[in-house]
VEXDREN-2710 file (C-alpha; in Angstrom, 1 decimal):
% VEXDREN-2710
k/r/px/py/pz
1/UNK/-35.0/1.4/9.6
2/UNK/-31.4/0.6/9.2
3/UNK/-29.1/-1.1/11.9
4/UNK/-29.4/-2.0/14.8
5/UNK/-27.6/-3.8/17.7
6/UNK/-28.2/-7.7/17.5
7/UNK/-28.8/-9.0/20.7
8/UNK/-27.9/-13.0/20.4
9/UNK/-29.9/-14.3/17.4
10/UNK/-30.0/-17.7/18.6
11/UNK/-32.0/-17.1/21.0
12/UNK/-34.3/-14.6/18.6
13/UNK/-33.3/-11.4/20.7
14/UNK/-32.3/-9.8/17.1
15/UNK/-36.2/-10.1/16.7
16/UNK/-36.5/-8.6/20.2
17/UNK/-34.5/-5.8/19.3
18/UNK/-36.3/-4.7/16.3
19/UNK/-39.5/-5.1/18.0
20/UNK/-38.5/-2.4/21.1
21/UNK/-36.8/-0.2/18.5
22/UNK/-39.9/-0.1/16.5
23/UNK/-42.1/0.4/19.4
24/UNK/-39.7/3.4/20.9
25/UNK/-39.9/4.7/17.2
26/UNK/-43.5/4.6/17.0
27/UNK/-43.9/6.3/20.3
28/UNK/-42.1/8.8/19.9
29/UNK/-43.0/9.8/16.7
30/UNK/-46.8/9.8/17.8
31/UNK/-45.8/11.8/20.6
32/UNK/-44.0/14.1/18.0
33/UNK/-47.2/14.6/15.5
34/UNK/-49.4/15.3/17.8
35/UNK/-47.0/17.9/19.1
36/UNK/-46.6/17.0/22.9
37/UNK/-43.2/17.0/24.1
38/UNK/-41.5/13.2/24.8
39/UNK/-38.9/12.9/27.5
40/UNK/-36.6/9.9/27.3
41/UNK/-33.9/9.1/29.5
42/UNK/-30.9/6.2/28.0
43/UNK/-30.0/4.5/31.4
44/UNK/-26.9/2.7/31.5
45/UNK/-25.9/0.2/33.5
46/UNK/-22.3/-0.6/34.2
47/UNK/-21.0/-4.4/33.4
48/UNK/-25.1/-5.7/34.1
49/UNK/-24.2/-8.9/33.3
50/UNK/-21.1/-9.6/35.8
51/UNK/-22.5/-7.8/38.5
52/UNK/-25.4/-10.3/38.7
53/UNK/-25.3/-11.8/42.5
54/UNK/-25.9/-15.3/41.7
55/UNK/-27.4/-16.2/45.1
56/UNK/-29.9/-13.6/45.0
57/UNK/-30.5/-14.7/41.0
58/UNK/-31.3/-17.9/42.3
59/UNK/-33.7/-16.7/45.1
60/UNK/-35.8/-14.9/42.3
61/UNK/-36.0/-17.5/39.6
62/UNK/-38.6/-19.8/41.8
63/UNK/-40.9/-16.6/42.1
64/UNK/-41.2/-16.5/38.4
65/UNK/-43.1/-19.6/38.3
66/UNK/-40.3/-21.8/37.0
67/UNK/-41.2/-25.6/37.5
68/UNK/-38.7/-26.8/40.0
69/UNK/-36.9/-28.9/37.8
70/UNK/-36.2/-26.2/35.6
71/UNK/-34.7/-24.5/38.9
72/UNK/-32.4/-27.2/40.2
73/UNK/-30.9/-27.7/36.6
74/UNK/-30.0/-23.6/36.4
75/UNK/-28.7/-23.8/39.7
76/UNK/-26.2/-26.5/38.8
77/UNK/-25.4/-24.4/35.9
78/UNK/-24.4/-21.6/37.7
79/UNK/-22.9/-22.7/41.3
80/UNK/-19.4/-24.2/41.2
81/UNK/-18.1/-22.4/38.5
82/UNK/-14.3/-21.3/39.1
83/UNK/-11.9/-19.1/37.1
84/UNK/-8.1/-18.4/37.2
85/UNK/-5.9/-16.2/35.0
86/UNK/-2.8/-17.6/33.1
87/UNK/0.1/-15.3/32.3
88/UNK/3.2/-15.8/31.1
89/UNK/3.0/-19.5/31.0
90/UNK/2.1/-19.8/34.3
91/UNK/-1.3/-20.2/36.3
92/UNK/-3.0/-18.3/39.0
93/UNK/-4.5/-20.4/42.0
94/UNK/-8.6/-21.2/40.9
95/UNK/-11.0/-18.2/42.4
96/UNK/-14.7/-19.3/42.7
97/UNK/-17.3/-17.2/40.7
98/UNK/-19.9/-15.8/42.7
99/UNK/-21.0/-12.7/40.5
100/UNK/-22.1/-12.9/37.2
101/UNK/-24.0/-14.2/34.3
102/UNK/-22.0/-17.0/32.0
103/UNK/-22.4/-14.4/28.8
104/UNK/-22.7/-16.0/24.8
105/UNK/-24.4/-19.1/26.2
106/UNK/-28.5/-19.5/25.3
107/UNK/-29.2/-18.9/28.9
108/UNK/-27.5/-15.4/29.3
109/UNK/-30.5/-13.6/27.7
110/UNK/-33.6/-15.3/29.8
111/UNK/-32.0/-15.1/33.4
112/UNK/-30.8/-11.5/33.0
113/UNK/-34.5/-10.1/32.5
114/UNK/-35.9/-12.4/35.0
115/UNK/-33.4/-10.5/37.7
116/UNK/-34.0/-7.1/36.7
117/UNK/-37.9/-7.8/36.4
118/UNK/-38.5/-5.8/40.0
119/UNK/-37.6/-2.5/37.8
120/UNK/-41.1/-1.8/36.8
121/UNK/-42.4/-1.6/40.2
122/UNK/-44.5/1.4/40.6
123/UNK/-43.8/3.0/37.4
124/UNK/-45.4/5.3/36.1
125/UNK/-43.3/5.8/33.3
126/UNK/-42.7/3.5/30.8
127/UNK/-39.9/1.6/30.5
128/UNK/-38.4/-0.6/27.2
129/UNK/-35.3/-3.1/28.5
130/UNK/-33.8/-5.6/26.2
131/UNK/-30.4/-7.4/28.2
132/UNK/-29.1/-4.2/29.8
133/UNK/-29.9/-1.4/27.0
134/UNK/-32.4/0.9/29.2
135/UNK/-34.7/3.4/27.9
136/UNK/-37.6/5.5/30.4
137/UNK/-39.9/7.9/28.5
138/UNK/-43.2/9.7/29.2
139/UNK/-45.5/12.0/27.3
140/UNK/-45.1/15.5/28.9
141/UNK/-48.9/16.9/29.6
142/UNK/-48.8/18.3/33.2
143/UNK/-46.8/18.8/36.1
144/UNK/-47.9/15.2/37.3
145/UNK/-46.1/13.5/34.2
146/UNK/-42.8/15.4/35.5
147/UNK/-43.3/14.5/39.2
148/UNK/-43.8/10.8/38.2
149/UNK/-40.5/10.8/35.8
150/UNK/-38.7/11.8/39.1
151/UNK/-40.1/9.7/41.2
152/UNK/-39.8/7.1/38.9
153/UNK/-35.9/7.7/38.6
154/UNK/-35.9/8.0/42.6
155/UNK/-37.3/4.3/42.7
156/UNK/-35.4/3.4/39.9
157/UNK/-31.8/4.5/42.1
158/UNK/-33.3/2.5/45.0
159/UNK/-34.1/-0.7/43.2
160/UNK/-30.5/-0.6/41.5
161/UNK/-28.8/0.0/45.1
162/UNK/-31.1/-2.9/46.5
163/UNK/-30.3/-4.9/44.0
164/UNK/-26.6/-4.8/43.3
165/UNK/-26.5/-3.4/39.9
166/UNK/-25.0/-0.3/39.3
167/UNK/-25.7/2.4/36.8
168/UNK/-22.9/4.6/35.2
169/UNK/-24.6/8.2/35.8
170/UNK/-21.8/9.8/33.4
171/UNK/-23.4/7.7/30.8
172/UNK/-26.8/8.4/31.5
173/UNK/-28.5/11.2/29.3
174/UNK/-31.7/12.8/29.0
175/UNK/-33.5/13.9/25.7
176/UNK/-36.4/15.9/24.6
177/UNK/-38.4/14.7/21.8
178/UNK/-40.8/17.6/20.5
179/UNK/-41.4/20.4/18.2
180/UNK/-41.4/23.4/20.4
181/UNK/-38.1/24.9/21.9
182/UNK/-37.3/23.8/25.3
183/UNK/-36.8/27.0/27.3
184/UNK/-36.6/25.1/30.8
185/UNK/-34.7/22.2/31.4
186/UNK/-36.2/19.4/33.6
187/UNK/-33.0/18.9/35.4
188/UNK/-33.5/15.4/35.6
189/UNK/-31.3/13.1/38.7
190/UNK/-30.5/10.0/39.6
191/UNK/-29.3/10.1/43.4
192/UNK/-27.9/13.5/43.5
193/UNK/-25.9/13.8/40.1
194/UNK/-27.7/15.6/37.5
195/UNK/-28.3/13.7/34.5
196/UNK/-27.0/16.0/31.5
197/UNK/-29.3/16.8/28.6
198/UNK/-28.4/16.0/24.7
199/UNK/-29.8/16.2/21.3
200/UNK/-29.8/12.9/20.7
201/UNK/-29.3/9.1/22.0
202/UNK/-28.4/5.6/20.7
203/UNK/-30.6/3.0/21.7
204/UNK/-30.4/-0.6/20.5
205/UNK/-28.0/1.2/17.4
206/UNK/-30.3/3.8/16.1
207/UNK/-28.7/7.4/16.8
208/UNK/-32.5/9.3/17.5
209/UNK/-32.1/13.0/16.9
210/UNK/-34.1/15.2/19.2
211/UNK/-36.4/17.0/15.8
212/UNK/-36.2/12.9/14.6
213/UNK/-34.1/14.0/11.9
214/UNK/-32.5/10.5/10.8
215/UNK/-29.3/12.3/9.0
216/UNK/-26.6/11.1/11.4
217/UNK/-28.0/7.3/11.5
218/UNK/-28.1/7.4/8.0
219/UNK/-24.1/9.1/7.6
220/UNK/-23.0/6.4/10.2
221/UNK/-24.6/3.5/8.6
222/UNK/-23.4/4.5/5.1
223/UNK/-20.2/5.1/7.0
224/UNK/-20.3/1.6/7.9
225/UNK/-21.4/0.3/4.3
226/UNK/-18.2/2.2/2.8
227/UNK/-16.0/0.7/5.4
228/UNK/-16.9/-2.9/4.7
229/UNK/-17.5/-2.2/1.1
230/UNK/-13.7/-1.0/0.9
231/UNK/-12.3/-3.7/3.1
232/UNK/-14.3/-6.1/0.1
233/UNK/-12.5/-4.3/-2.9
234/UNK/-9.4/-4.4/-1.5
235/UNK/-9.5/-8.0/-0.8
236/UNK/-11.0/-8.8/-4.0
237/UNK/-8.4/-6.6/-5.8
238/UNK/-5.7/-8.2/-3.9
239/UNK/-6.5/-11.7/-4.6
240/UNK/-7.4/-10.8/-8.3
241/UNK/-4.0/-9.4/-8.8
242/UNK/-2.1/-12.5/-7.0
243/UNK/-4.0/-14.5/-9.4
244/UNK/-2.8/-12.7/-12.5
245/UNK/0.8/-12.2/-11.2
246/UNK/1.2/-16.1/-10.6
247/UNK/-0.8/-17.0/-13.7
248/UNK/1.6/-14.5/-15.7
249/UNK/4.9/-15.8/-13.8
250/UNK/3.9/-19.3/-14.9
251/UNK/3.5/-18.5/-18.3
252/UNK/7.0/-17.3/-18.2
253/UNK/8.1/-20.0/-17.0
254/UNK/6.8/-22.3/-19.6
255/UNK/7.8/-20.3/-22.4
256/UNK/11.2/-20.4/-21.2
257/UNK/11.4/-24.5/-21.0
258/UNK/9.6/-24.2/-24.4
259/UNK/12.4/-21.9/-26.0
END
């Protein structure tokens, strides 16, 4: 496999993210060999992170068997924090942060999850969530496995309205995974926008083609190669040719003293 997104290394969410893309991977393919048809939907959830009520964060964290110390010390982290915008020299009054998860710090990737862990409830689908990357999928056998992807989406538009988070429904997109053609769409919603259908989806920053053909991943990575690879070369060539023009100039220059 080549690329992927790195989710905050220090914190070993880079292993994380290799370990969900490998299991979506796996189970799709599987899904794919034995020639059932595999229905994914990429959810996407707008700004996750500084949407993040911090009260009701707070409330949540005891319930996930946190000591108490723990608790008090992540509460002192996150209450009092203030922010003000500077512009032109000159400062705005200090606005107090209610919303919002401090983002690049070691914590940001442990209390996200533990807010967003009510998601699962009553699932019947499965569902793969690393920070706010969101995938649902299910193994298309009968018309029960279609009813519960719906219902499952039904829930899953509850729990983000109880919950404060909301999900961009222009960005969502549903995919089909299987061998056969699709004749019917599934017409998959979220509230009472349709999601639309496409022949592939990124997740974690593999591009997964609906026949699991890995030619655009592949273009796009080499893409990516090339670009760096260029940006190299040039800097290379650059300095090398700085080098030899001052090396030559100084020569001159000593010749001339010499003569």
């Amino acid at each position: 496999m080549i690329g992927y997104t790195r989710v905050n290394m220090d914190t070993g969410g880079d292993i994380l993210a290799k370990d969900k893309v490998i299991t979506v991977c796996q189970d799709i393919t599987d899904s794919y060999v034995n020639g059932d048809r595999f229905e994914s939907i990429i959810i996407d959830f707008s700004k996750a992170f500084d949407l993040v009520p911090r009260d009701r964060l707070l409330m949540k964290i005891p319930i996930s068997d946190v000591d108490s110390r723990v608790v008090v010390w992540i509460r002192e982290f996150l209450l009092g924090r203030t922010q003000r915008v500077k512009l032109g020299g000159q400062l705005a009054e200090e606005v107090r942060v209610t919303f919002g998860i401090p983002q690049r710090s070691v914590l940001d990737p442990l209390l996200f999850p533990v807010y967003v862990d009510g998601i699962w409830r009553n699932s019947e689908s499965t569902i793969r969530l690393i920070a706010d990357d969101c995938v649902i999928y299910v193994e298309l056998i009968n018309k029960k496995d279609i009813e519960n992807v719906r219902e499952d989406l039904d829930s899953l538009g509850e729990w983000g309205a109880e919950n404060e988070m909301k999900i961009n429904r222009s960005k969502c997109k549903a995919v089909h995974f299987t061998r056969a053609r699709v004749k019917d769409p599934l017409n998959h919603t979220l509230g009472d926008q349709l999601i639309p259908e496409a022949n592939r989806c990124i997740y974690l920053g593999i591009t997964l083609r609906s026949e699991l053909s890995w030619s655009d991943h592949v273009n796009y990575t080499m893409k990516k190669a090339w670009k760096a690879l260029t940006y190299l070369l040039t800097y290379l060539l650059t300095y090398l040719l700085t080098y030899l023009l001052h090396g030559a100039e100084s020569f001159l220059r000593s010749e001339i003293v010499c003569s």
